[in-house]
C-alpha positions as a printed NumPy array, in Angstrom:
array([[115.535,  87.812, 125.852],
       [117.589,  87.227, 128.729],
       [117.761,  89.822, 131.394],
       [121.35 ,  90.537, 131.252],
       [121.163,  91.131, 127.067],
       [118.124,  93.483, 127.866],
       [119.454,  95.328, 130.504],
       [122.885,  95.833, 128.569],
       [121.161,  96.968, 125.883],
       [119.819, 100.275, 128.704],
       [121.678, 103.477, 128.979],
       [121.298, 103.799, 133.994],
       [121.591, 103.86 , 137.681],
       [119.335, 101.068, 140.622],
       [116.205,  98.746, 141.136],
       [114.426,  99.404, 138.787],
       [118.113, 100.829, 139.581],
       [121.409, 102.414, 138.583],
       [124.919, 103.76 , 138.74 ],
       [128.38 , 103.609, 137.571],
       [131.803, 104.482, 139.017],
       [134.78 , 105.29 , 137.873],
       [138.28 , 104.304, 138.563],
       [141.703, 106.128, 138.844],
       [144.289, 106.708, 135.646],
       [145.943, 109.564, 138.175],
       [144.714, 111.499, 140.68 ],
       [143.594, 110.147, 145.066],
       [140.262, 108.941, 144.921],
       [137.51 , 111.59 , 145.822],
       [136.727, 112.037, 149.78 ],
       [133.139, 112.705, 148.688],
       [130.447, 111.51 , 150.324],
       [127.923, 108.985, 148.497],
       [124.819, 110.595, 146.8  ],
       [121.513, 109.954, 147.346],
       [118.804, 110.051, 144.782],
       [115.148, 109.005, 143.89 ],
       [113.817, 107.139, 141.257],
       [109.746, 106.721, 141.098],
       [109.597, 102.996, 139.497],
       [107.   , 101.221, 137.889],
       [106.49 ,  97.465, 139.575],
       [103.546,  94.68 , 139.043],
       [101.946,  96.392, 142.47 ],
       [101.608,  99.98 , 141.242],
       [104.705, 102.903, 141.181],
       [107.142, 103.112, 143.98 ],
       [109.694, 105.132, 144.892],
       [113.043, 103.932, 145.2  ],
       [116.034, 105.667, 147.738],
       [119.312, 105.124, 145.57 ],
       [122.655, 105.902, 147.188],
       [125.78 , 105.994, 144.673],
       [129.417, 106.254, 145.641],
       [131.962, 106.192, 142.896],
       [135.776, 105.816, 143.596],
       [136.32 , 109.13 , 140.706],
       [139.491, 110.695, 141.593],
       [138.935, 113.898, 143.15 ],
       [141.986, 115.751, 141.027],
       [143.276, 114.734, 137.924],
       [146.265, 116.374, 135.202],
       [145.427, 117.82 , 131.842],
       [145.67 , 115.431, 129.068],
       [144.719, 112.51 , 131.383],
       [141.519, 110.089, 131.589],
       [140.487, 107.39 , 134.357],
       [138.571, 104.544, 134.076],
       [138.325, 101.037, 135.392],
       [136.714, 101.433, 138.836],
       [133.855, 100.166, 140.402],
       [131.07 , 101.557, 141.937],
       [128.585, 101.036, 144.159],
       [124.278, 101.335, 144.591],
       [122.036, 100.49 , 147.231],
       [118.615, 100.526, 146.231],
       [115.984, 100.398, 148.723],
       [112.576,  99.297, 148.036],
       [109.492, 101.147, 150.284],
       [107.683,  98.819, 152.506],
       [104.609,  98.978, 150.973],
       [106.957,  97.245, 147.563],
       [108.786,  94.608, 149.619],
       [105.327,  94.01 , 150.869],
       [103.737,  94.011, 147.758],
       [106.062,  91.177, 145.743],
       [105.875,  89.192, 149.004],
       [102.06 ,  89.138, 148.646],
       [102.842,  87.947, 145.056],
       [104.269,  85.163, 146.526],
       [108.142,  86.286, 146.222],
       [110.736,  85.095, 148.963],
       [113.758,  87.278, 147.24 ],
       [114.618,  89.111, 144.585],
       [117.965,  89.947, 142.431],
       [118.535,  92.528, 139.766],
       [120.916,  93.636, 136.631],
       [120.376,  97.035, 135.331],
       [122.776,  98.926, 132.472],
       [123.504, 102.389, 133.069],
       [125.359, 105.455, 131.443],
       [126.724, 108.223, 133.647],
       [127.032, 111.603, 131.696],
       [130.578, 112.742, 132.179],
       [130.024, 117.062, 131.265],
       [133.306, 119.443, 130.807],
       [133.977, 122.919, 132.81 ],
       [131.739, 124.351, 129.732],
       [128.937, 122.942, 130.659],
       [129.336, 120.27 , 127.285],
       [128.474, 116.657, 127.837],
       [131.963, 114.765, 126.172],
       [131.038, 111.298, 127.009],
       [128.599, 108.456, 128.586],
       [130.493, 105.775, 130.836],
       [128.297, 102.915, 130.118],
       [128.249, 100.029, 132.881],
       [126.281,  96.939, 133.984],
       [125.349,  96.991, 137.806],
       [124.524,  93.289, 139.273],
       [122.574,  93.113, 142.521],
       [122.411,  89.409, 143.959],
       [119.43 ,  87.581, 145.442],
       [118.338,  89.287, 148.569],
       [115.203,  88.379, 150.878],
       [112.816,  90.201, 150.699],
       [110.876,  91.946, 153.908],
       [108.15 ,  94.179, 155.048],
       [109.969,  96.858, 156.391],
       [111.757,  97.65 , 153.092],
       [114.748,  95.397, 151.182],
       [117.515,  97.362, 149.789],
       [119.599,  95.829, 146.606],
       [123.324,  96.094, 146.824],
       [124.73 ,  96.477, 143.409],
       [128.282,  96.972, 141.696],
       [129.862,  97.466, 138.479],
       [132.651,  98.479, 136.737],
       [132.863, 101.918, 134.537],
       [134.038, 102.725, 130.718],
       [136.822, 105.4  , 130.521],
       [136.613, 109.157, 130.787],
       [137.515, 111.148, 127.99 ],
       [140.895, 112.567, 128.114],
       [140.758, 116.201, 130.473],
       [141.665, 118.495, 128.051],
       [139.663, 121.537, 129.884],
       [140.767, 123.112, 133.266],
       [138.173, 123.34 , 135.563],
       [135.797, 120.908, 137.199],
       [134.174, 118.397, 135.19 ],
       [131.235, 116.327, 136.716],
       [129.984, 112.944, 136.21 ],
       [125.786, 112.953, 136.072],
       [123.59 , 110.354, 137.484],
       [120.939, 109.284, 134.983],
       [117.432, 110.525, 134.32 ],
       [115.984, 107.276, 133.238],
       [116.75 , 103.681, 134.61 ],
       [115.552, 100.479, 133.21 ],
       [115.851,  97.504, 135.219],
       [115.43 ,  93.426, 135.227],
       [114.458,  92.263, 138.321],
       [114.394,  88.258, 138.963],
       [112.054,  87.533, 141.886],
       [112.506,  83.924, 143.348],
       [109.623,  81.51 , 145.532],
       [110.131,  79.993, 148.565],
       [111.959,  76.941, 147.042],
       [114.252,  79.827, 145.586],
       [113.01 ,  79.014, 141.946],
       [113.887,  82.239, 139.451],
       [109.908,  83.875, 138.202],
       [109.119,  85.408, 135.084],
       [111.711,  88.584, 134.945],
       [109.847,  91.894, 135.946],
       [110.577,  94.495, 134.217],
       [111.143,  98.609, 135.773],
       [111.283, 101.255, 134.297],
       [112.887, 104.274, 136.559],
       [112.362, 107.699, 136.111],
       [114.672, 110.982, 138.362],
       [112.605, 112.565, 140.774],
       [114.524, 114.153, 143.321],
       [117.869, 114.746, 144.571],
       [121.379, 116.054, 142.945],
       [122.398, 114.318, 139.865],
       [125.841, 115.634, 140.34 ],
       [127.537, 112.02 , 141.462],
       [130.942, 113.622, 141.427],
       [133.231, 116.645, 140.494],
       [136.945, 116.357, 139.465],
       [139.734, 119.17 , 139.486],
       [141.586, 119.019, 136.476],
       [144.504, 121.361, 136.223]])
């Protein structure tokens, strides 16, 4: 199976890695600041944990009865040293990554109404001993329509699955690793949105 039909297939955010955005039906684009959030990560040298920041481009208000969606967002991943170290001892020059991911979108009531389900792409990056991070994008699936006053959030995901495609020296694509992500620390709460 091909690493873009498995990782579709996932419902989150980064390497071994994750996260959506969201784009503007009405509203200015949220002044929030990008979130940061670990994921412990299995790899072929033993668990890791991988720094994810996420920035969306969510709008910060939006009007009843209306819904956003076509964005793009962004994640950097950043592997620890003793990871970038660890596929380089493999034999790895760079690496590249697709991951699926579903962002919870939850209402003023604390109800979950929706998943926006996206495919992040990270291209080839060298890998190095001090730590490589992964720079990923992808586009979002729609909100559903604001029908509740009150701030609704958008939820990073507890569980990220991940195809990473180390190359050699030559840069010759290896055998596909595959990570499994799970949250460990820091605030799922991606962004908020005033509806009103």
């Amino acid at each position: 199976m091909s690493a873009h039909r498995t990782t579709r297939a996932l419902g989150v955010a980064a390497t071994g890695l994750l996260l959506a955005g969201a784009g503007v039906a009405a509203g200015s684009p949220s002044a929030s600041a990008a979130t940061t959030l670990v994921y412990s990560c299995t790899s072929p040298v033993g668990p890791a944990d991988v720094s994810t920041t996420i920035d969306t481009n969510a709008p910060a208000t939006l009007p009843m009865g209306e819904s956003f969606s076509g964005g793009t967002g962004t994640v950097a991943a950043t592997l620890p040293s003793s990871l970038s170290t660890g596929l380089m001892f493999l034999g790895y020059d760079s690496i590249s990554g697709v991951a699926g991911t579903s962002v919870q979108v939850v209402d003023p009531t604390g109800t979950t109404r929706a998943t926006m389900d996206s495919s992040l792409d990270a291209p080839k990056v060298k890998l190095n001993g001090s730590g490589t991070t992964l720079n990923a994008t992808g586009a979002a699936g729609t909100t559903p329509v604001a029908d509740v006053a009150g701030d609704w959030t958008l939820l990073a995901p507890t569980t990220v699955t991940m195809d990473i495609t180390p190359y050699d020296a030559a840069g010759e694509p290896q055998p596909v690793i595959q990570s499994s992500c799970t949250y460990k620390s820091g605030n799922r709460v991606i962004d908020t949105i005033s509806v009103s």
